[in-house]
Structures are given as structure tokens and as C-alpha cells.
N, C-alpha and C positions, 0 to 999 in steps of 0.2 A: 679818460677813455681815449685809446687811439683810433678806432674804426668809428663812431658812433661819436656825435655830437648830442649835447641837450644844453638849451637854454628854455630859460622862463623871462617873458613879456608879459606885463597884465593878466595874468590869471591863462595864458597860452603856455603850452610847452612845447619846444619844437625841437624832433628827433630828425636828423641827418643824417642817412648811411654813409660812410663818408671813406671809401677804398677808390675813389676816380679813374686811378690807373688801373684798376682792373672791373671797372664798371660796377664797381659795388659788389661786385660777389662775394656771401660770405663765408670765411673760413670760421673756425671755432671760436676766436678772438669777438670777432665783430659779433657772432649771435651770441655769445654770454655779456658782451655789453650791451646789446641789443636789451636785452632780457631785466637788465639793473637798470637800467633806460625806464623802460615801463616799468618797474616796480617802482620807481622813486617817484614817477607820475601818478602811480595809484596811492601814495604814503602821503604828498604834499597836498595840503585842503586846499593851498592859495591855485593849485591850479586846478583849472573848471574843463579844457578842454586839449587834442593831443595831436600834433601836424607834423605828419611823417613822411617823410619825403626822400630827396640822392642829391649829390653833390655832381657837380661833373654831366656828364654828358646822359647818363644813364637813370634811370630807379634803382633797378638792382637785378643782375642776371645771374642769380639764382648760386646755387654752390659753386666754390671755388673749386675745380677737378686737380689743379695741381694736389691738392691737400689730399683728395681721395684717391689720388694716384705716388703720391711719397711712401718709401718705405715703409713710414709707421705711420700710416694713413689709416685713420679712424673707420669703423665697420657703419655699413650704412644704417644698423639699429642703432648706435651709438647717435649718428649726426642728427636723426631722426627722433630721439627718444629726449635727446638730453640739447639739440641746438633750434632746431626747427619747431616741433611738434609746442615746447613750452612756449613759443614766440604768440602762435595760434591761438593757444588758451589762453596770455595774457593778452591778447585784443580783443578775447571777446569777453573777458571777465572783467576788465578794466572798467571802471565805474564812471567815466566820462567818458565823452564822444571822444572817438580818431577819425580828422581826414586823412587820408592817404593822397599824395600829391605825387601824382607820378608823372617825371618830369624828364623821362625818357623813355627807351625800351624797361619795360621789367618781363624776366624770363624765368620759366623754371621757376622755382621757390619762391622768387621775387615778384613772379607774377598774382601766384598763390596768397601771399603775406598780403599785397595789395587786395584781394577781394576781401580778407578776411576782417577789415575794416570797416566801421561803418558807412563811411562817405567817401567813396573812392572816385576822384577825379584825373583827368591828363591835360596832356599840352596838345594840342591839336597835331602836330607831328610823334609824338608817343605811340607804341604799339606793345601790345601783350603776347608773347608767346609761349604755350607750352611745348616744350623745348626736350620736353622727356626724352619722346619715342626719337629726337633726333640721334642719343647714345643708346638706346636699349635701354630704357629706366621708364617707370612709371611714374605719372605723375603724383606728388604728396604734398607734405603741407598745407592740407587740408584742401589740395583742388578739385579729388572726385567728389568730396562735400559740397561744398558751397559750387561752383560753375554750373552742374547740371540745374541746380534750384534760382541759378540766377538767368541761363540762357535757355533752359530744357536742355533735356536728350540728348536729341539729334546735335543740336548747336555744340554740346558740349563733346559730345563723341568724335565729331569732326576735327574742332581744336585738339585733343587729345590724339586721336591717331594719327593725324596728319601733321600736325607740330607745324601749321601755318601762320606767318604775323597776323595779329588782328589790330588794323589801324585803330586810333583811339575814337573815331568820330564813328565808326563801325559799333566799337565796343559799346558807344552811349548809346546809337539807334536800336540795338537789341537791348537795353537795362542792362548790361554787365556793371556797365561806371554810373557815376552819378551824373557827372555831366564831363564837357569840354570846354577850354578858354583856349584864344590864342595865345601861341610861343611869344609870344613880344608883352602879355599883360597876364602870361602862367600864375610866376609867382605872386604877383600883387592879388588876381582876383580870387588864387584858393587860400591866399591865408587870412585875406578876409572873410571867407566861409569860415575859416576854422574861428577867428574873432569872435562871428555871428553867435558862434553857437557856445563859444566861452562867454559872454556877454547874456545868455539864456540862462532857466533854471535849471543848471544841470543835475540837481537832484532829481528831476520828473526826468530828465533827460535818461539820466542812467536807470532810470526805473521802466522806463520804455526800451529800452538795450534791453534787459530784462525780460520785457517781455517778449523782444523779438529773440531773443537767445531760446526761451521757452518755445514759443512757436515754430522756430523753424529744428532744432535738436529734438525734442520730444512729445509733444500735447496734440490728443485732440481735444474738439473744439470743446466740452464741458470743460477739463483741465484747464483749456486756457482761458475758460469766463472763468474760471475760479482765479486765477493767479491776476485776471485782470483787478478784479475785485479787492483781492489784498492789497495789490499795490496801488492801488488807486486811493483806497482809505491810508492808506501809509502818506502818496502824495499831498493830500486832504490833509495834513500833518505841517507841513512844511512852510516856513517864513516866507518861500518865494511863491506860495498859492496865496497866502493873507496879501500880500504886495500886491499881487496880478490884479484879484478882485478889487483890490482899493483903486489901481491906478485906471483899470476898468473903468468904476462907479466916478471917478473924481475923472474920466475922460483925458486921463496923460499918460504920458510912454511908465511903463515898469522898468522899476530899477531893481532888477534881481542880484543876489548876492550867494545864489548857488548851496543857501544854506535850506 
């Protein structure tokens, strides 16, 4: 792949938007390898967990305009239907956690991809902007979903029609991100979060995604004690609940193997 880096470490995968010279923004290229990116992570068992992040100075600021402004420039249902929208569905259907490690501005779409992850963290000088209303465009990639359920309303109306930065230590004090680290110890302390969590059961893992995919897209609360229920006896299944309760009972750390 030439936009789009992936390696595998210990049962981690780690995704890098990787366009620097134009602050990661993507053209078609980069979101269809984007896309075989996650799909090779949902295929491979050896990995438990998915750290996704920018190369360069940026996260990612959002579509490239040159592209949507060239002669045979792509219709925005096109960039939307067949580059963006599928990136969306595979982070939240992906069967093990993603951090998102945004490790600069991410704007536009870029901002968007980053909520749509589980564990979205920044660098203390990072800022998110939706960047829409600064061309006449709405915001998408799934931003009027997920922002107003992550800030409310109001928080989310502002950002949207006013297309103003939001620092990142901002974006943590209201719940938008998970948390913040400083720029000088970024990437060491989020990919040891992503570690943490490849290192856990990610079978309960992905089964809690689950339920939060359920909770927040469709169920009230009966539905969701029903779905809790199922997968909870599913989890009650699984080699890394016989491990927890043993190392429990036997008083030592669990060695989960994500099975």
C-alpha cells in the first residue's frame, strides 16, 4: 500500500495514514487501502487489538479537494458511499478494540473517523475541527451521529456551524476523546493503551463493542438486557473467562490469549 501503512507487533496492529505532504487527507487511493487495512485486521486471529493514527505533522484533514475539484473528480455519493461511509462501518464492526491516536489536527472526515473509534486519544497540542461549514458542505462520516451523543446538542451544533478548532485537552474535559498525553511522551503512552488492551480478553472485548454498538445505533433498555444476556452466556463460553476465574482464585495476574 502507498497511503496507508500496517504492521503487526505482538498481537497489535498499527495503521498509519501516511500522505504527510498533504496532512493525510484522503484521496480514493488512501481510503480503499484504508478499508483492506481493517479488513486484514478483522481476518488475522494473531491480532487482538488496532492503533490508528498519521504520520507527519497531522492525523488527518479530512478529503483531499484537489481530487473533488479535477476534471474527473468523483460525485460526493461516490466518495461517500464507496470511500468514507465503508471506513465508518468497518470501525465499528471490527471485532477488536481501535485506538485512535491523533497526533495532530484531524479535520473534516478525519476528525469524524477518529470519534468513530473506540478509544480516541490526542497529543496535548492536537485539535479537532469540523471544517465542513468552512466550504459550504455538511458535515459526514458519520459526524452528525456520533458528536452530538458524545458532547450533546448544543456542544455539537456549535462545532458544526461554526467550524471552530477544539483543543484536544478541551475535547477530553467534555468526553469527546478518551483522554490526553503530552507531545513529548504521545506516542509511547497511546500505544501502550492500545498494548493494554491487545494483552486483555478481546473476545469479551469485542463482545462489549457489541454491545455498545447495540446501545448507542438501536435498543431500548429491554432489547438491550436481552442482547446483554446473550452475550454474556456467549462470553461464559470462552478460554479467557476459565483463565480470569482461575488466576483470580489462584491470586495471579491472567494470561489471556484472546481465545
Amino acid at each position: 500500500m502507498e497511503f496507508v501503512s500496517l504492521t503487526k507487533t505482538q498481537h497489535l496492529a498499527e495503521i498509519a495514514l501516511d500522505r504527510p505532504e498533504k496532512y493525510n487527507c484522503f484521496n480514493r487511493q488512501m481510503a480503499l487501502e484504508l478499508q483492506t487495512a481493517l479488513d486484514d485486521c478483522q481476518e488475522d486471529e494473531e491480532v487482538r487489538a488496532v492503533y490508528l493514527t498519521g504520520t507527519g505533522k497531522a492525523f488527518c484533514s479530512g478529503q483531499d479537494l484537489q481530487e473533488v475539484t479535477a476534471e474527473d473528480a468523483p460525485s460526493f455519493s461516490t466518495i461517500l458511499s464507496e470511500h468514507f461511509n465503508p471506513i465508518i462501518i468497518r470501525l465499528r464492526e471490527l471485532e477488536k478494540p481501535v485506538v485512535c491516536a491523533v497526533n495532530g489536527v484531524a479535520a473534516g472526515a478525519g476528525a469524524n473517523i477518529a470519534l468513530a473509534c473506540d478509544l480516541t486519544v490526542a497529543a496535548e497540542s492536537s485539535s479537532f475541527i469540523q471544517a465542513f461549514c468552512k466550504i459550504g458542505l455538511i458535515p459526514d462520516s458519520g459526524g452528525t451521529f456520533f458528536l452530538p451523543r458524545l458532547v450533546g446538542w448544543q456542544r455539537a451544533a456549535g462545532m458544526m456551524l461554526l467550524g471552530d478548532p477544539l483543543p484536544a485537552k478541551e475535547a477530553e474535559r467534555i468526553g469527546m476523546i478518551y483522554a490526553t498525553y503530552p507531545d513529548d511522551s504521545f506516542a509511547e503512552e497511546s500505544k501502550a493503551l492500545a498494548q493494554r488492551l491487545a494483552a486483555m480478553p478481546t473476545k469479551a472485548l469485542a463482545m462489549t463493542k457489541r454491545a455498545l454498538n447495540y446501545s448507542m445505533f438501536n435498543n431500548e433498555l429491554e432489547k438491550q438486557l436481552a442482547i446483554e444476556e446473550q452475550l454474556q452466556s456467549t462470553a461464559g463460553l470462552t478460554e479467557d473467562y476459565q483463565e480470569g476465574v482461575r488466576a483470580f482464585l489462584e491470586k495471579r495476574k491472567p494470561v489471556f490469549k484472546g481465545k
